[in-house]
N, C-alpha and C positions, 0 to 999 in steps of 0.2 A: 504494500500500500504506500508506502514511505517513496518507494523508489516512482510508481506510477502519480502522484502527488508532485512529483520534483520532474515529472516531463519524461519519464522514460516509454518509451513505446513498446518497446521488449523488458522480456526479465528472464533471464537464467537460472535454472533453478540444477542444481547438483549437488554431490556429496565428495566429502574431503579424500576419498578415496578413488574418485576419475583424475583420467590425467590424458588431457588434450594430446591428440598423435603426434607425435616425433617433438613434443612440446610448443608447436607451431601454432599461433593464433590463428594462423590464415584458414584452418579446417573450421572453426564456429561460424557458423552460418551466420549473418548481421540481418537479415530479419525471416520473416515466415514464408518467403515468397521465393517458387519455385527457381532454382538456377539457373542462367542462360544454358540451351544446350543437357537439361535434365529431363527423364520423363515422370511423367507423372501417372501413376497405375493404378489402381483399384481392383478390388477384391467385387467379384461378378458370381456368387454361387447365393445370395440371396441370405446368407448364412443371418443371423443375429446376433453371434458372436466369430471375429475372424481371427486365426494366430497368424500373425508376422513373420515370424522368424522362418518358417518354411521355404516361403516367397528369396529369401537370401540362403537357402540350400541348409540351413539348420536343423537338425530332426530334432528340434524340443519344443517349448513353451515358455511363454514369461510367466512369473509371478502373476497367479490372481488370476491366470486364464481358467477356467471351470474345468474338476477334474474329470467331468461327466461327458466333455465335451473333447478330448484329448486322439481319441483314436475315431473321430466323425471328419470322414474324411469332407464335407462340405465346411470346414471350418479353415482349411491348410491348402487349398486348390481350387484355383480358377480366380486369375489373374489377368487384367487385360490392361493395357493403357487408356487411360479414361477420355480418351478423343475417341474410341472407338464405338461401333454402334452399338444399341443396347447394352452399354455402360451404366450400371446406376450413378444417378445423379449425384455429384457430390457437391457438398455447399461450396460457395462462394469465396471462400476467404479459410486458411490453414490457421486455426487461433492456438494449439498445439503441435510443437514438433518434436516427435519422442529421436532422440539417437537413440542406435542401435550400438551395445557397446564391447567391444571385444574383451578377449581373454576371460572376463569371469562374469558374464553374461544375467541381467535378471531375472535366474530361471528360478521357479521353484525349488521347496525342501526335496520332493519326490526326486526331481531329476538329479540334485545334488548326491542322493543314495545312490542312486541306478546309474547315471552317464557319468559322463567324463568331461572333466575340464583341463586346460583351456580349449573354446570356442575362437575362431573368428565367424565375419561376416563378407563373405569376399563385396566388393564396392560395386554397385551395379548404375552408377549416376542416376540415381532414380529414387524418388520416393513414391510408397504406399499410402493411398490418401484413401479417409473412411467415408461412406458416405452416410446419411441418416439413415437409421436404424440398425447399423452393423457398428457394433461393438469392438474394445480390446482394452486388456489393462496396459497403464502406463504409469511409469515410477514418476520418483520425484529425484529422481540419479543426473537424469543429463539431458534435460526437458526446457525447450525455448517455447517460452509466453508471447504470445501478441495480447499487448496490456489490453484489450479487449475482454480477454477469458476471466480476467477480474470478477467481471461481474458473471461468470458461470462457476463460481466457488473457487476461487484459488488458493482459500487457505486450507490446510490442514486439517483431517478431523482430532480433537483431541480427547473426545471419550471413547476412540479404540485401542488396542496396542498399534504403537511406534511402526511395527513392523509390515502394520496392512490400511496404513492411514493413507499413502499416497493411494492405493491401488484405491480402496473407497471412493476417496477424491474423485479418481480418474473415471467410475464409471458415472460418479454423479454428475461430473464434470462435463461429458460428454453429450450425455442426454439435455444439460441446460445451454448447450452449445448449439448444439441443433437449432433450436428456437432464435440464436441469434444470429441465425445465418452464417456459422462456418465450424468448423472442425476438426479433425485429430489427424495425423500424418504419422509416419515412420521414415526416418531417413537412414543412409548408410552411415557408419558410424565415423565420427567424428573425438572416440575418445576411446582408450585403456582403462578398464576398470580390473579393483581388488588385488592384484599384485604385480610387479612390476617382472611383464617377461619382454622378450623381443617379439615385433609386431613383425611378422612374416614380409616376406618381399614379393612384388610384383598383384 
């Protein structure tokens, strides 16, 4: 509030534990709006909840995604570039853009038991944009605001545990998003999260 109050348009929201690639400013995107030369693609299976990480060749989930929903495969496929026909409509305007974050990735406790880390994301110039009424959780890790979504809850819930506040946030977030005319994106990642390994080449 502080920061949107003093004129900021964006707001960055992260944890002391990312770490910007190869330490270079130049990967944070400066604001919500598609990259020259980027596509921009949406999820086409009608789903009501979609996982991301597939779409970037990842076989997991993030945090908060429904465990009930994990092996439906209309949730993980069918992808198009949203210029395309019979694309669902997506809002107007990107008021959330979640990075995608390598090495130690927002996944769930589950997958933590069962896979294996470190993750990447190979880079595909491209973000996954949501349209209304298709879902996905998103942290409070490595997430650019368009000072817009202010007024779709930006702050924090604080009568739940610490550990599923952002994800609450995000789905409540979303749906008061909708109404304001824009909405949630995924981008390639833009940061190192959880420990410091080498970030692969090429």
């Amino acid at each position: 509030m502080y920061a949107v109050l003093h004129g900021a348009e964006f707001i960055f929201d992260t944890d002391d534990d990312n770490f910007v690639l190869d330490g270079d400013a130049k990967f944070l995107p400066r604001s919500t709006k598609l990259p020259e030369g980027w596509t921009l693609n949406t999820p086409t299976t009608g789903a009501t909840v979609f996982n991301p990480y597939p779409h970037w060749g990842v076989d997991t989930w993030p945090r908060g995604f429904p465990l009930t929903q994990i092996t439906n495969v209309t949730t993980r496929t069918g992808v198009r570039p949203a210029a395309s026909t019979n694309a669902p409509a997506l809002p107007p305007r990107v008021c959330a853009l979640q990075s995608l974050a390598n090495a130690d990735p927002d996944v769930d406790a589950l997958y933590r038991l069962t896979g294996g880390l470190p993750l990447y994301f190979p880079p595909q110039r491209a973000w996954l944009a949501y349209p209304a009424g298709t879902y996905a959780p998103f942290n409070a890790q490595a997430t650019l605001f368009d000072a817009r979504a202010l007024s779709a809850a930006l702050a924090l819930p604080v009568t739940v545990h610490g550990r599923v506040s952002d994800i609450w946030r995000s789905y409540i977030m979303q749906r008061a998003m909708w109404d304001l005319g824009c909405g949630l994106a995924f981008a390639d990642p833009w940061c190192v999260r959880g420990f410091a390994v080498a970030v692969p080449k090429g």
